[in-house]
N, CA, C and O atoms as a printed pandas DataFrame, in Angstrom:
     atom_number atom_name residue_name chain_id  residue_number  x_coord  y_coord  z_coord
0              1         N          UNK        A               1   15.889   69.284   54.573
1              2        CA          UNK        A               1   15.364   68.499   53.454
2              3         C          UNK        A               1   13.848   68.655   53.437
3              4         O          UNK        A               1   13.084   68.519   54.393
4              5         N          UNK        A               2   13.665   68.847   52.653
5              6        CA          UNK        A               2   11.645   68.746   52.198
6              7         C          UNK        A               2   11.463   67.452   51.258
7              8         O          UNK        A               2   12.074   67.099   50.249
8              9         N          UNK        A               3   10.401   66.881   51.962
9             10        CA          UNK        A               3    9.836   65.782   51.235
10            11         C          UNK        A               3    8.613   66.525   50.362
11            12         O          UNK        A               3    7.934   67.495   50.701
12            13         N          UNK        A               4    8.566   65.820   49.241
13            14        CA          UNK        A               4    7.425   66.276   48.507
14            15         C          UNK        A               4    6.723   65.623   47.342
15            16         O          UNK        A               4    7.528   64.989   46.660
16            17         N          UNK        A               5    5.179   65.558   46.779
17            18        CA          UNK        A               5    5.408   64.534   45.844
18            19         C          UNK        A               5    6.151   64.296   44.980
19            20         O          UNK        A               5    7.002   65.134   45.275
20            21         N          UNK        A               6    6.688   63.624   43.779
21            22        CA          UNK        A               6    7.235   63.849   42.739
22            23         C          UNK        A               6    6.400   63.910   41.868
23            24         O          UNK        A               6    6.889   64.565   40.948
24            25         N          UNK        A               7    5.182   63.526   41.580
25            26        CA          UNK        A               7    4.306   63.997   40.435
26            27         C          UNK        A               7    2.879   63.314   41.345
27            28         O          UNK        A               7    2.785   62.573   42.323
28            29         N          UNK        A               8    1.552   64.234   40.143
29            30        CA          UNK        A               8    0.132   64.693   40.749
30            31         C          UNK        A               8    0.004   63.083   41.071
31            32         O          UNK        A               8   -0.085   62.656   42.223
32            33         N          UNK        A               9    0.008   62.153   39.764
33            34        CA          UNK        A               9   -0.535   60.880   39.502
34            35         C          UNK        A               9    0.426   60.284   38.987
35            36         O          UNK        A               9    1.494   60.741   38.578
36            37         N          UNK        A              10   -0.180   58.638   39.018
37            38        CA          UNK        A              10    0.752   57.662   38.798
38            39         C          UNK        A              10    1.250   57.683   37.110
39            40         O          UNK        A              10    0.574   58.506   36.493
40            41         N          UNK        A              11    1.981   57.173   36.483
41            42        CA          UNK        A              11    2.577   57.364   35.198
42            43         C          UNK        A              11    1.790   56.692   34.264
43            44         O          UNK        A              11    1.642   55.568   34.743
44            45         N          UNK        A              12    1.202   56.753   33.198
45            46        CA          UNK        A              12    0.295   55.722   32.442
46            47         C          UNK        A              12    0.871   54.381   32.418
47            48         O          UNK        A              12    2.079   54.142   32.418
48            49         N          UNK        A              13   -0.315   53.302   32.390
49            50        CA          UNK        A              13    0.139   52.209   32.023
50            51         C          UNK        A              13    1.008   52.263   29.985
51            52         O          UNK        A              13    0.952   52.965   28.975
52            53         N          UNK        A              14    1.827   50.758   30.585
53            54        CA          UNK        A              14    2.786   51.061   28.992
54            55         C          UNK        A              14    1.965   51.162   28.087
55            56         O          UNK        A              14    0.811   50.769   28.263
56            57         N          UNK        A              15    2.381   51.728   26.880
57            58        CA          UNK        A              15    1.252   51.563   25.677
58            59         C          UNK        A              15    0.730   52.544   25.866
59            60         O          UNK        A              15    0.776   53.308   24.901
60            61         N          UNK        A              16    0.197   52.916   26.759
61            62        CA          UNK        A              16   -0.988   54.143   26.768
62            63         C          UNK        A              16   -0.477   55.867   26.946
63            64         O          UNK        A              16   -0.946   56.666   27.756
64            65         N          UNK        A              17    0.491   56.101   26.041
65            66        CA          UNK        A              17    0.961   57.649   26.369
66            67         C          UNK        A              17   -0.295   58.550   26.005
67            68         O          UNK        A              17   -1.146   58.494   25.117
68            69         N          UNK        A              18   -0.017   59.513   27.203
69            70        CA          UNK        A              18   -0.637   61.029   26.811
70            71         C          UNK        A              18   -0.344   61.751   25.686
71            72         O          UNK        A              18    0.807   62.143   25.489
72            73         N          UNK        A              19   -1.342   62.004   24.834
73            74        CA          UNK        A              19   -1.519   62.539   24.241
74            75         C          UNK        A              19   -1.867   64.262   24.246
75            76         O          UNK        A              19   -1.785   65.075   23.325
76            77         N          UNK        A              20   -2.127   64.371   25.140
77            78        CA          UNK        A              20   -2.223   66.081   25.704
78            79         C          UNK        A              20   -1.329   66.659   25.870
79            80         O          UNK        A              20   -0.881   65.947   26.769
80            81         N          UNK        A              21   -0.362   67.684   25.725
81            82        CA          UNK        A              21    0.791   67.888   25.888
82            83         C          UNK        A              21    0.381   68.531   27.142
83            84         O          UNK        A              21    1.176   68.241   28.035
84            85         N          UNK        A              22   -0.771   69.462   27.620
85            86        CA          UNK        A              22   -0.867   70.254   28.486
86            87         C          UNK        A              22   -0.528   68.805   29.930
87            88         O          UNK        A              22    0.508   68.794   30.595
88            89         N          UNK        A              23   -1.518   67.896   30.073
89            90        CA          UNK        A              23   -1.054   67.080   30.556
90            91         C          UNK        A              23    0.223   65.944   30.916
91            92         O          UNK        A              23    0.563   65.171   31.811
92            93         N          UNK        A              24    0.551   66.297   29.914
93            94        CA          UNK        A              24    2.450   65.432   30.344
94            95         C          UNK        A              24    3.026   66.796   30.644
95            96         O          UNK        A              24    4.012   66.444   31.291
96            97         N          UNK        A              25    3.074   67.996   30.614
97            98        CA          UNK        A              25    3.112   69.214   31.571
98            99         C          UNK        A              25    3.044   69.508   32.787
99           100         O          UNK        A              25    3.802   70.098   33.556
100          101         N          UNK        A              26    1.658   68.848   32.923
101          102        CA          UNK        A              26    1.223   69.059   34.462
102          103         C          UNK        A              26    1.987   67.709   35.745
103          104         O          UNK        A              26    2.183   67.606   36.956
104          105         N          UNK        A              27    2.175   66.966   34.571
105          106        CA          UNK        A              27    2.918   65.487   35.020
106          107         C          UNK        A              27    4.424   65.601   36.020
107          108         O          UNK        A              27    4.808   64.859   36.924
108          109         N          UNK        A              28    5.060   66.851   35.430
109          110        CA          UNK        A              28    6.009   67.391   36.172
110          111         C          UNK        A              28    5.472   68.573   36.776
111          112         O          UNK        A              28    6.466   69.285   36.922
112          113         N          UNK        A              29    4.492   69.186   37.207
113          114        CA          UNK        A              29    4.479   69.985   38.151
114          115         C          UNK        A              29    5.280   70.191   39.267
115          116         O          UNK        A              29    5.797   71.274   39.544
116          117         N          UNK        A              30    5.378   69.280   39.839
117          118        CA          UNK        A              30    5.762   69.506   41.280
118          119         C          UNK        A              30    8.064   69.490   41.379
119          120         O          UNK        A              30    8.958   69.982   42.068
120          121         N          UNK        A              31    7.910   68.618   40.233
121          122        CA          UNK        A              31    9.776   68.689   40.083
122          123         C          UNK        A              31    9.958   70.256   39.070
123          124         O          UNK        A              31   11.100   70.706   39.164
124          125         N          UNK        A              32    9.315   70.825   38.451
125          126        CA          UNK        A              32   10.223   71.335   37.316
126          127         C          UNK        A              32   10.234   73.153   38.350
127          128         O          UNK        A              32   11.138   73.823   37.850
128          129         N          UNK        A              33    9.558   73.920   39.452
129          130        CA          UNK        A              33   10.131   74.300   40.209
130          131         C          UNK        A              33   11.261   74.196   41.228
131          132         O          UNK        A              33   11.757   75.193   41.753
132          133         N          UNK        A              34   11.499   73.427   41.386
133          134        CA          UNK        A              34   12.892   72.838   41.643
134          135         C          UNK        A              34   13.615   72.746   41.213
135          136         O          UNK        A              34   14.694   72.715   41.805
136          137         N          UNK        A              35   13.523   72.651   40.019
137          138        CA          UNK        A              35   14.853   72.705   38.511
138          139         C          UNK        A              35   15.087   73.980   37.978
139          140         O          UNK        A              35   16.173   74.352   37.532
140          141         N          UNK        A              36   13.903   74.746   38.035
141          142        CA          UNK        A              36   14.247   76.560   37.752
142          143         C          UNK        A              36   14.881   77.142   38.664
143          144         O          UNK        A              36   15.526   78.160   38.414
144          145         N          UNK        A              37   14.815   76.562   40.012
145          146        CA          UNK        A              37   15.297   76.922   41.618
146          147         C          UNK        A              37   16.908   76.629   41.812
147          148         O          UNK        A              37   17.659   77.304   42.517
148          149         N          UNK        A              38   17.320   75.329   40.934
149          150        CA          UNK        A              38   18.335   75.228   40.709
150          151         C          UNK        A              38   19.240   74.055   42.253
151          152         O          UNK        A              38   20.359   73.857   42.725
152          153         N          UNK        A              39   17.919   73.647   42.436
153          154        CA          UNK        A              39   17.750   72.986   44.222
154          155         C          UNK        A              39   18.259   71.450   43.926
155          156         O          UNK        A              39   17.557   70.889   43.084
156          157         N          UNK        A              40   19.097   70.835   44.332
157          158        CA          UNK        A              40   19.292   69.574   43.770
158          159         C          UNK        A              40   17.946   68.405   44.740
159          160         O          UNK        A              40   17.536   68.292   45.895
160          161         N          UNK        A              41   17.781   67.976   43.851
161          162        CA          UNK        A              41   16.428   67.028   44.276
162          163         C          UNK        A              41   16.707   65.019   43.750
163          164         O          UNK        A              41   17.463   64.330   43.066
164          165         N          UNK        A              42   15.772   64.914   44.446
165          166        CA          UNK        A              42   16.016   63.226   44.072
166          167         C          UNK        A              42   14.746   62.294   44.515
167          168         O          UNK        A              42   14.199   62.479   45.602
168          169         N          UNK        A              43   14.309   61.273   43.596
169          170        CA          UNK        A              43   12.658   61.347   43.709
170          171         C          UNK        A              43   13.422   59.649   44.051
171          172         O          UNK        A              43   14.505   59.265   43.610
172          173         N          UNK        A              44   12.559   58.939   44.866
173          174        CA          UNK        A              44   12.782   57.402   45.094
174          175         C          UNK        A              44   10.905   57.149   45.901
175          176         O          UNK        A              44   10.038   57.698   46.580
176          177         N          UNK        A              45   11.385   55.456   44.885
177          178        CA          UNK        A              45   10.092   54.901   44.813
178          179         C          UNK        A              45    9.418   54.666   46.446
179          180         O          UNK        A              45   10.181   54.316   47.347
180          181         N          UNK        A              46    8.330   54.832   46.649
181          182        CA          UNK        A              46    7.553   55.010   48.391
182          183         C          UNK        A              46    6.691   53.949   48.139
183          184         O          UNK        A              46    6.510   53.450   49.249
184          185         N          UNK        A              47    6.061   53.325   47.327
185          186        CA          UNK        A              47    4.906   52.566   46.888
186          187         C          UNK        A              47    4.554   52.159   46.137
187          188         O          UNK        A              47    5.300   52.106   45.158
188          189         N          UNK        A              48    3.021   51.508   46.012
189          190        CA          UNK        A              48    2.352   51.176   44.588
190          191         C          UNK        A              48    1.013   51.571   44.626
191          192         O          UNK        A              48    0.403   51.472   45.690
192          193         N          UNK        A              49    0.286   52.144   43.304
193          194        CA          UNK        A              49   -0.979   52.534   43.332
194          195         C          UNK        A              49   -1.895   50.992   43.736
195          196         O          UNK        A              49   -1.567   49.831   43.979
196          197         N          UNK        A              50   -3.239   51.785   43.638
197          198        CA          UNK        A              50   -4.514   50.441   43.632
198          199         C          UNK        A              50   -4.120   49.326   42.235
199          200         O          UNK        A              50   -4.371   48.124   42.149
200          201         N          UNK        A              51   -3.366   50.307   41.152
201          202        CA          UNK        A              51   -3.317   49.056   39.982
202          203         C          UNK        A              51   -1.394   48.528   40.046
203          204         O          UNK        A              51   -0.685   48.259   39.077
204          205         N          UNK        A              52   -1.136   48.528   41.027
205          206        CA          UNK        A              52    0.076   48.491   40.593
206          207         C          UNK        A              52    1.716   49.300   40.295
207          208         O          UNK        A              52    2.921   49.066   40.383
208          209         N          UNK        A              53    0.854   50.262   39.937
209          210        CA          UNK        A              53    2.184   51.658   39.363
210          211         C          UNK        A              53    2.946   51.930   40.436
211          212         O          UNK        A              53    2.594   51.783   41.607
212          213         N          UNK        A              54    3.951   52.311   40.067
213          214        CA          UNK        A              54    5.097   53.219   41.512
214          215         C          UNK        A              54    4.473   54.690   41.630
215          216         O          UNK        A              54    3.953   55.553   40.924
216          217         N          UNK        A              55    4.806   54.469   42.824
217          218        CA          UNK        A              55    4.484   56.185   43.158
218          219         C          UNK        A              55    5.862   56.591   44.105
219          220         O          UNK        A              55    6.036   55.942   45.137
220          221         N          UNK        A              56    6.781   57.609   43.761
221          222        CA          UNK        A              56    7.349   58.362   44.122
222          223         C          UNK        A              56    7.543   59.570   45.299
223          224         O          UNK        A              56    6.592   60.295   45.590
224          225         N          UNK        A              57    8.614   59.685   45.821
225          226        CA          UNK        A              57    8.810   60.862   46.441
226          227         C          UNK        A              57    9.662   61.552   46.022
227          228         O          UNK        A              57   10.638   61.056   45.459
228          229         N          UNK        A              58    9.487   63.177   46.224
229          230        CA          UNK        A              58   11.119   63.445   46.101
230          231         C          UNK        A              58   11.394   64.673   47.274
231          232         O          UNK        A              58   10.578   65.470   47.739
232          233         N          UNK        A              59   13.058   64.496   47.611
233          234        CA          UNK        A              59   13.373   65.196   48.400
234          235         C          UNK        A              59   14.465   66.391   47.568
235          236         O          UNK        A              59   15.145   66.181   46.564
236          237         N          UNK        A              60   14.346   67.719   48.401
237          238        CA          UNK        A              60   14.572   68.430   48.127
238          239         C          UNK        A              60   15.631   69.215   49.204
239          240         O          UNK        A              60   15.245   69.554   50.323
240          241         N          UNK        A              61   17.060   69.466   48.706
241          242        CA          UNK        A              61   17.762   70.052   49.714
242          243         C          UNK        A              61   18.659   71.366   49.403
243          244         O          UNK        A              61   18.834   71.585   48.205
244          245         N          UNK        A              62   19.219   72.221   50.271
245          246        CA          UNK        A              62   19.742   73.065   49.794
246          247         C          UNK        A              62   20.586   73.344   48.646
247          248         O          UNK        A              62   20.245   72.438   47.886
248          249         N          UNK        A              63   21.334   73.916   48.129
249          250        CA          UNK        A              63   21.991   74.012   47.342
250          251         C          UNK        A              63   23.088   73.649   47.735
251          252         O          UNK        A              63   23.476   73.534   48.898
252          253         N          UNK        A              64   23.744   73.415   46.577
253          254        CA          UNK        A              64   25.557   72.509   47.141
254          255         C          UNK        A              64   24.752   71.556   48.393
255          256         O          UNK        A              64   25.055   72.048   49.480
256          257         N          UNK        A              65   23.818   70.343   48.565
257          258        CA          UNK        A              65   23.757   69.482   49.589
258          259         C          UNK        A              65   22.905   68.320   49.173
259          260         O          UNK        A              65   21.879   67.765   49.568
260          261         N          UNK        A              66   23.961   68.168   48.000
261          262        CA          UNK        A              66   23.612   67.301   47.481
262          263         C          UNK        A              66   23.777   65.918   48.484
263          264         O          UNK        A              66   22.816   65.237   48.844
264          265         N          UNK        A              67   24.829   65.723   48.758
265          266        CA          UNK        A              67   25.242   64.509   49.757
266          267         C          UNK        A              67   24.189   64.794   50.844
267          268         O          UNK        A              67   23.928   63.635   51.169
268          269         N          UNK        A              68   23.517   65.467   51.516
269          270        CA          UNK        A              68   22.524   65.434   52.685
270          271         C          UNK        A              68   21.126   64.745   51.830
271          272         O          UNK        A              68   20.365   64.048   52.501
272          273         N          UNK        A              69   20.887   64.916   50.671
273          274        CA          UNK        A              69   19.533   64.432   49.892
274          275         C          UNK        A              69   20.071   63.000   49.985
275          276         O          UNK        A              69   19.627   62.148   50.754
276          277         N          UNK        A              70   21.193   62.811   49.017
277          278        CA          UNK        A              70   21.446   61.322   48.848
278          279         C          UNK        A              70   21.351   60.429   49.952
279          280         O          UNK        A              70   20.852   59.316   49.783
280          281         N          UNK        A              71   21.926   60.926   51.464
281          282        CA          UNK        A              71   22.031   59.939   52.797
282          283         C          UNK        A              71   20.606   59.678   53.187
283          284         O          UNK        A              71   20.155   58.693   53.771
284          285         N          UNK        A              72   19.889   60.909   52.687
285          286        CA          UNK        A              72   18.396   60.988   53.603
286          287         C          UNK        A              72   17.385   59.517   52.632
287          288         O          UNK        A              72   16.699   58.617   53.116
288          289         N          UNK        A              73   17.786   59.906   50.809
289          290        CA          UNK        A              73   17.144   58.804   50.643
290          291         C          UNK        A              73   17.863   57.314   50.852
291          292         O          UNK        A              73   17.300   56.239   51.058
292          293         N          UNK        A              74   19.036   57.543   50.754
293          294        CA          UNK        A              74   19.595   56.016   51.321
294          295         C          UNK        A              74   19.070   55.587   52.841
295          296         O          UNK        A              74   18.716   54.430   53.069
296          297         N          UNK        A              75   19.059   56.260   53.502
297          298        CA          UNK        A              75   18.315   56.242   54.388
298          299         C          UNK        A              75   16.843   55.553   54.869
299          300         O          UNK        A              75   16.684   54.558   55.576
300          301         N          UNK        A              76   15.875   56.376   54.277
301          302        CA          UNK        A              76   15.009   55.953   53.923
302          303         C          UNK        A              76   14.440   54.300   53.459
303          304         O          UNK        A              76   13.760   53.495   54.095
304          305         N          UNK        A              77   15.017   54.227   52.150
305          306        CA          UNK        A              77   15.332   52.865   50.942
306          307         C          UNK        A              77   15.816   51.444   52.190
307          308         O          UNK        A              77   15.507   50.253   52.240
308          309         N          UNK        A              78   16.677   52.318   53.039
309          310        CA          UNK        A              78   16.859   50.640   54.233
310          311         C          UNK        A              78   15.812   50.391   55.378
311          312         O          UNK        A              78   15.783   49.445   56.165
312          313         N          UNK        A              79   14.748   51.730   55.262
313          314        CA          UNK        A              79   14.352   51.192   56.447
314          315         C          UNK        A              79   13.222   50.356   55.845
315          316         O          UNK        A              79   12.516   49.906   56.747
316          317         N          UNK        A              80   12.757   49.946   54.457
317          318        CA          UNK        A              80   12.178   49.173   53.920
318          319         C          UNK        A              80   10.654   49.458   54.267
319          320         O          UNK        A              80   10.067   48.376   54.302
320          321         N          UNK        A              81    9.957   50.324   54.486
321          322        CA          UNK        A              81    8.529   50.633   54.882
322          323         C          UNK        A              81    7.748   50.582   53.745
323          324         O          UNK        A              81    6.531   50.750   53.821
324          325         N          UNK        A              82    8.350   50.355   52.627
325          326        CA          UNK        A              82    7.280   50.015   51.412
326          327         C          UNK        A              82    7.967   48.800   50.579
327          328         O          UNK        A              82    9.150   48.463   50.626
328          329         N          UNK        A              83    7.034   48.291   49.885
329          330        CA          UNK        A              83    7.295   47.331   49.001
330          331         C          UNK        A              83    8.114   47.986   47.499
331          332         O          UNK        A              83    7.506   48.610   46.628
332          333         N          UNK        A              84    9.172   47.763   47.474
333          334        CA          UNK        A              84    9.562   48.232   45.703
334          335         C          UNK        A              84    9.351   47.741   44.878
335          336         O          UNK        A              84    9.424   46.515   44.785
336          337         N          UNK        A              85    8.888   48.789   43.642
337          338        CA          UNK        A              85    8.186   48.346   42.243
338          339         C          UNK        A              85    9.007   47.239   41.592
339          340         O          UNK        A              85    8.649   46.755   40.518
């Protein structure tokens, strides 16, 4: 399994969408190689920014292993090391 971010920065506050398309682009950087890869992945919440926002992880596992991603973040989610959004 590889841990990795799920995106650069936190998601805009509501109300305030991007308007840049290049930027809601770059917003998935880090998942949409993984989706051309064809890698089953799964992003769960790790935190909160300085204002509040969730910030994400996602894990990444072989192909056909899917059930090894899912245990690792269930896993994870009980040992409770962050506060959820």
């Amino acid at each position: 399994v590889i841990v990795a971010p799920a995106a650069p920065t936190t998601a805009p506050e509501l109300g305030k969408s991007l308007s840049d398309p290049i930027k809601m682009y770059l917003g998935d950087i880090y998942t949409i190689s993984v989706n051309l890869a064809g890698l089953p992945g799964i992003t769960i919440p790790v935190g909160k920014d300085s204002k509040g926002l969730p910030v994400g992880m996602q894990l990444i596992g072989n192909c056909f292993e899917e059930n090894k991603i899912i245990q690792t973040a269930y896993t994870f989610e009980q040992t409770k090391v962050y506060e959820a959004p």
